[in-house]
N, C-alpha and C positions, 0 to 999 in steps of 0.2 A: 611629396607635397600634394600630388595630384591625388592618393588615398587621404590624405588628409582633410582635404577640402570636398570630397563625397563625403566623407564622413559628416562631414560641419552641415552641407546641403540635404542632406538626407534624415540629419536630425532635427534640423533647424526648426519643428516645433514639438518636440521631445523639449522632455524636462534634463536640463545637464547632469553631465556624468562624469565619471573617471575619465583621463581621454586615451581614445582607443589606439593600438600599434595598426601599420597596414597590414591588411588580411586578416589574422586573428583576434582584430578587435581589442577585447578586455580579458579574454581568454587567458593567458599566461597572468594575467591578475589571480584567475580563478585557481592556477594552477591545471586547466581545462578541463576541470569538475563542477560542478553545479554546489559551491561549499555554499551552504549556509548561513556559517558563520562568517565569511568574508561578507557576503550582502549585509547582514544585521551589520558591522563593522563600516561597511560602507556609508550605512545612511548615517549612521551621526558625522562624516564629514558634506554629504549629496542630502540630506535630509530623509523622510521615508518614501519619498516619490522620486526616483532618477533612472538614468536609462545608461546601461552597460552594453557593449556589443558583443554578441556570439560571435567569431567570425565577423563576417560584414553584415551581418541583422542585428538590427539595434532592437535593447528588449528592456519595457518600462519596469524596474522593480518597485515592487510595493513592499512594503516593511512597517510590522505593529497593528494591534488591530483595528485601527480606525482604517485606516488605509487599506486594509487587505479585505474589512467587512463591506465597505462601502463597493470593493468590486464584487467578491462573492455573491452577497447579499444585495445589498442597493441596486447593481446593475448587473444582475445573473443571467440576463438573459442577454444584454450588450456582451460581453464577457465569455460568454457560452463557446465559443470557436477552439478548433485546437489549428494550431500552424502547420502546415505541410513541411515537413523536416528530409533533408534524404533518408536519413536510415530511419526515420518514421515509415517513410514510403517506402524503402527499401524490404523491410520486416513485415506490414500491414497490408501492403497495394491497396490501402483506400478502401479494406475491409475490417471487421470486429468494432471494438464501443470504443476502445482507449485514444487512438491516435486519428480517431477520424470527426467530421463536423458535418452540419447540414441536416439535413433530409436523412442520410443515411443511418447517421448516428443516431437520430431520433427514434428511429424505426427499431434501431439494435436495440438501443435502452430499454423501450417500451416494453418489448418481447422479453428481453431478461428480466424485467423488472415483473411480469406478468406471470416469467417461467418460476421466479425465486418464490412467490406468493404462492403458488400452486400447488411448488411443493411442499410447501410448509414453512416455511424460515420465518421467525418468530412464533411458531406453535410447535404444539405438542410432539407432531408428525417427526418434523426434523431431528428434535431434541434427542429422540431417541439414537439417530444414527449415530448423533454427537457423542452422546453419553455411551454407545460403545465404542468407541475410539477412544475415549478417557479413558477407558478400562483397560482396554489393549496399551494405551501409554502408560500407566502405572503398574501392568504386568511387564514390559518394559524396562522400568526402572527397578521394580524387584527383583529380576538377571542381574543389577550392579552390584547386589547384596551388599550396597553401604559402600562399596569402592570408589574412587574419585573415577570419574566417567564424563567426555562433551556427552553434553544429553542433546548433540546438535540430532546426531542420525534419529533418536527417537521422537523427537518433537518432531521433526519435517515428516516422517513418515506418518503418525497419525493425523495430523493437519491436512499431507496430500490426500491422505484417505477417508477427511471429511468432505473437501472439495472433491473427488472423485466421485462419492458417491450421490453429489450433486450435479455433475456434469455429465457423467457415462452412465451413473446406475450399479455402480458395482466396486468393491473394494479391492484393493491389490495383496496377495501375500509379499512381505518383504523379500521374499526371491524372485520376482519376478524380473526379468529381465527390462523388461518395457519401462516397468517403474519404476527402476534404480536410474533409467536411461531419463525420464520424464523430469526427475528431479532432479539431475547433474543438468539437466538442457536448461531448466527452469534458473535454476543458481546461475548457470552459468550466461544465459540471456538476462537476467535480471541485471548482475553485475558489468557488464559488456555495455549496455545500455546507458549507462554512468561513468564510465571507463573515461579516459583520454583517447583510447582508439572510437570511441562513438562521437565524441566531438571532434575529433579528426576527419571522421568519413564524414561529417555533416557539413565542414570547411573545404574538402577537399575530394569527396563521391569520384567523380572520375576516377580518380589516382589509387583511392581504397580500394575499388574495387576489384584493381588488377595486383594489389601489393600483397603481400605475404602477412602474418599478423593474425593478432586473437580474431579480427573482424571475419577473417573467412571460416574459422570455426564457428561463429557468430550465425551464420548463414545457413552450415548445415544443422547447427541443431532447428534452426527454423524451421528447415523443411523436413527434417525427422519428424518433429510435431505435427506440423501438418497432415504428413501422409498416414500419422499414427491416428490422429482424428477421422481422415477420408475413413482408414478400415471401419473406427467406432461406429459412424454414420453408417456404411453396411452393412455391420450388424444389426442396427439399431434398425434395418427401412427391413430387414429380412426377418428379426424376433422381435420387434420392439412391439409397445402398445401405446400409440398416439392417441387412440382413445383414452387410455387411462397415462397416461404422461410418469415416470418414475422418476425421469430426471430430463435436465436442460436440454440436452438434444430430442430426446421424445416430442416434449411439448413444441421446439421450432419446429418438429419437421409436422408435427399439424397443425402447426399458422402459416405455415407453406402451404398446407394442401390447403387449406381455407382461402385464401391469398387470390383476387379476385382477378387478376391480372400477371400470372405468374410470369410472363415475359418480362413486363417493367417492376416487379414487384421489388422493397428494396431485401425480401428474406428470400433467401438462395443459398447452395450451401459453402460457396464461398463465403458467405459474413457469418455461417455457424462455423464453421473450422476456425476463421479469425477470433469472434464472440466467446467461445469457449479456451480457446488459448490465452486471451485475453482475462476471462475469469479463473482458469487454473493456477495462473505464473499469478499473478495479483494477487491471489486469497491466497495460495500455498506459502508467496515469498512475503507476504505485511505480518499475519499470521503467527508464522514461525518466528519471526525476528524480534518479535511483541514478545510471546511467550520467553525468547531465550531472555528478553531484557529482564523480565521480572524473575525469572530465577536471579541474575545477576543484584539484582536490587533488595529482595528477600536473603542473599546470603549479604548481604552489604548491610542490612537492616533487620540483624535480628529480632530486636523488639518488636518493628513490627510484624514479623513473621507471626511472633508468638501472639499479639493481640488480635489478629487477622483466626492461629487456630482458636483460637479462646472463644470468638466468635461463632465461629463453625460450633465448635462443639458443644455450646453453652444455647444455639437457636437450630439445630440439625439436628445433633448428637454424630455418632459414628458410623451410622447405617443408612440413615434415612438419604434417597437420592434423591440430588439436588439439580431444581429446575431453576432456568435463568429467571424464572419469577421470583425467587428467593432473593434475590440481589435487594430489595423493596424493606427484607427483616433484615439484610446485614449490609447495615449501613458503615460502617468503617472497611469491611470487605469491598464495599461497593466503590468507595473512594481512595483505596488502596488501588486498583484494575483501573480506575480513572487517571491516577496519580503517575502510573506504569506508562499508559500511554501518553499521556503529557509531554515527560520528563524523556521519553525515549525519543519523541518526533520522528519518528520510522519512515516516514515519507519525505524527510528536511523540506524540501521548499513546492513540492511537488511537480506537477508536471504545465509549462508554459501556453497559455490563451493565445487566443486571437479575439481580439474585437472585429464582434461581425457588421456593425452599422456606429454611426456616429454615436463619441458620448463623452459627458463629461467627469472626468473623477477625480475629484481633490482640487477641483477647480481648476485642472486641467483639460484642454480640450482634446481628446484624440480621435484619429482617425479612422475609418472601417481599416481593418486587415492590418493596427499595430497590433504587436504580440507585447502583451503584460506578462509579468511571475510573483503571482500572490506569493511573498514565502512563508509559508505556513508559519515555518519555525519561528519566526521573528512574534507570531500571534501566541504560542503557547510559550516564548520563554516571554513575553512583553511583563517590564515593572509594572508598567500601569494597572494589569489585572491579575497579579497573582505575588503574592505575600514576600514569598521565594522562591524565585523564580527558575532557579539554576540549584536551588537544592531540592530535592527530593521531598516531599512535604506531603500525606496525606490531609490533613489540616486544610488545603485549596478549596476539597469539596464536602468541610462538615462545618455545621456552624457551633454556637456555644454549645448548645443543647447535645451535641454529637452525631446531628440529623444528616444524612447528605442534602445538599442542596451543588445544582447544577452551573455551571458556570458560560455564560458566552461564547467567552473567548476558548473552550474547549472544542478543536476544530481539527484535531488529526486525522478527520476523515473528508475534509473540507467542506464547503457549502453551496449550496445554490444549485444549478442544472448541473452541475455536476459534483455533486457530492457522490463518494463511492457507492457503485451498485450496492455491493455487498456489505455495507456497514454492519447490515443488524444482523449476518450470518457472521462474521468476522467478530462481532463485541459478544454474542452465545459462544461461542466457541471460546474465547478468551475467558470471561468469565468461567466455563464450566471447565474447561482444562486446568485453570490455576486452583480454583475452590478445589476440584477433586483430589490433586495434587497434595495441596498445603493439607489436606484433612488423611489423607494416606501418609506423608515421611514430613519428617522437620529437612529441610536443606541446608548444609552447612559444606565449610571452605573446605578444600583438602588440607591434612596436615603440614603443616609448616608456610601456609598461605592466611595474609592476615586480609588482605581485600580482594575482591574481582577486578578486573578492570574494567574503568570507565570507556576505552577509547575504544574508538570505531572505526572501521573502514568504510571509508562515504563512495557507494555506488552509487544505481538508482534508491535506495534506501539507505537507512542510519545501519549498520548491520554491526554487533560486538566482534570483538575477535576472538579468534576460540577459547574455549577454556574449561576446566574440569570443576565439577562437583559433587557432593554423594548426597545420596537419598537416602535417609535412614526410617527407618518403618517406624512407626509412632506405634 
């Protein structure tokens, strides 16, 4: 009775909810994942604005896009805070862009957002790296010589080897020890992250700490990474060239020596170690997850597989190499990649705010230091803006004519101050991985397999469960 009635006084101008068990909250509602689909499920009995508790933090959801645009959007700078989580703190100490607010976070962004322009991402510069990592993936898949194969190990390895060569400057061969190690830490911190043992340590940090459990593997690949970045950084202050910047570490460490106050300054190389591990695990793991869905979605839909090459081949041809400016002449290709990311929600509800100063949303009044959760997903499957919404539908983003045309409510990389760093390094790469792809093999089921599977393992992302396909050479 006595949790019961904290609860009541502690919500008591919170919009009403499911009501909470003591200690865990709404958690066991959740099944202590962050489902998606249970939120979408919830507001048509709480409506699109209610509040469910993690544990004993009460957390406002938002559901559909009026409601999630009006945070994003209307009040993005209200909205801008991230909540201090234990195994937030525990993994970041209040360093890198993803799990941190303030002053600090501001300083990360800017500096990444300055490092990615630099190098090129949306120009020519970049493109190139990309477009040989597409090459390297389709020599790749021409090893499976047509055989049913997960194309999991080949897509993650050129993906990390596009983000690599934006964060350290240099590609890994697939033997490399480090990097089979970077990518198992990555999967395996991404998924952890989402896990029931991450909302356990979040309810229960003391106790996690000292208990046995994925969460202490958790921990060490944390500081694997870490210590793998301190080395990068000394190679980088020993050969690097800060004058001419080649990748994201370069360029921080000469806004560091720029940096007018390097005592209180917030670039130090604690927030590059965090910053870059931050943009590695995020690009390598959205990335890859994108990509496996639209193989999955192309062997599910072969028509559109084949109108998608017909496209290519009929405004390319078969040689000509293709830049993310192309997407502009193939317009059904372009809404096909749009359509992928829609329908897959890779991020499902994303990651939980805090309101940093008083506001009002939905005609609700909340407080500085409540924590909202735009859920994305409930935005890109909403009736309201999209035909069909829960099928697969190129058709979203072309009109009669066959033109692409853009859609609002198209938001899997979210909006406002914090829309993803790396959106436009993430939609080139996606784009030029699948074009290259679909213009190289037809992808079809293995035999005796009449669909992929839909279903998915809900970590921190929507992730497919494994499965096999063949590349056959066109």
């Amino acid at each position: 009775m006595k949790t019961y009635l904290r609860f009541r006084w502690l919500g008591r101008h919170l919009p009403p909810g499911p009501t909470p068990l003591p200690i865990i909250g709404n958690l066991w509602t959740l099944g202590f994942k962050m489902d998606h689909e249970i939120f979408i499920q919830m507001a048509k009995t709480h409506g699109n604005m209610y509040t469910m508790w993690l544990g004993q933090e009460p957390v406002v959801v938002l559901n559909g896009y009026h409601a999630v645009r009006d945070a994003l959007i209307g009040h993005s700078e209200e909205v801008s805070g991230r909540p201090t989580t234990p195994l937030f703190e525990e993994l970041s100490d209040g360093k890198g862009i993803i799990f941190i607010s303030g002053d600090n976070w501001k300083a990360q962004r800017r500096c990444g957002l300055m490092a990615l322009r630099a190098l090129g991402v949306g120009k020519k510069v970049l493109e190139g790296r990309i477009q040989t990592e597409a090459q390297f993936l389709l020599e790749s898949f021409a090893m499976m010589k047509g055989k049913a194969t997960d194309p999991f190990t080949a897509i993650v390895h050129s993906v990390s080897n596009v983000i690599s060569t934006v964060t350290f400057g240099h590609r890994f061969s697939r033997d490399d020890s480090d990097f089979a190690q970077l990518i198992e830490a990555t999967d395996f911190l991404i998924n952890m992250m989402g896990s029931i043992w991450g909302r356990l340590f979040d309810v229960f940090p003391w106790l996690m700490r000292h208990l046995p459990g994925g969460q202490q593997k958790m921990f060490k690949f944390n500081a694997f990474m870490c210590q793998f970045l301190e080395k990068e950084i000394r190679c980088h202050k020993e050969s690097g060239t800060p004058e001419e910047p080649q990748d994201i570490i370069d360029f921080y460490l000469s806004q560091m020596s720029k940096a007018s106050d390097k005592m209180t300054s917030a670039l130090n190389e604690e927030n590059l170690i965090r910053l870059v591990i931050d943009i590695f695990m995020a690009g390598t793991e959205t990335t890859t997850t994108t990509l496996l869905w639209s193989i999955i979605h192309m062997l599910n839909h072969q028509d559109i597989q084949v109108k998608v090459q017909q496209e290519l081949d009929a405004v390319l041809g078969p040689t000509q190499v293709i830049n993310y400016e192309d997407r502009k002449r193939l317009p059904y290709t372009n809404a096909v990649v749009h359509e992928i990311n829609r329908i897959s929600d890779v991020v499902s509800v994303g990651i939980v705010r805090q309101v940093i100063k008083e506001t009002m949303l939905q005609g609700v009044h909340l407080k500085k230091d409540t924590i909202i959760l735009p859920n994305i997903a409930s935005v890109l499957y909403d009736p309201e803006c999209w035909e069909t919404p829960r099928q697969f539908n190129p058709s979203h983003f072309l009109d009669k004519e066959g033109n692409f045309i853009a859609n609002e409510a198209f938001l899997p990389f979210s909006a406002g101050h914090r829309v993803c760093l790396g959106e436009q390094l993430a939609r080139t790469v996606n784009f030029l991985f699948f074009t290259n792809l679909l213009r190289a093999y037809t992808l079809q089921l293995p035999e005796g397999v009449k669909q992929a599977s839909l279903d998915y393992q809900l970590r921190s992302t929507v992730k497919p469960l494994p499965f096999e396909m063949c590349a056959v050479p066109r």
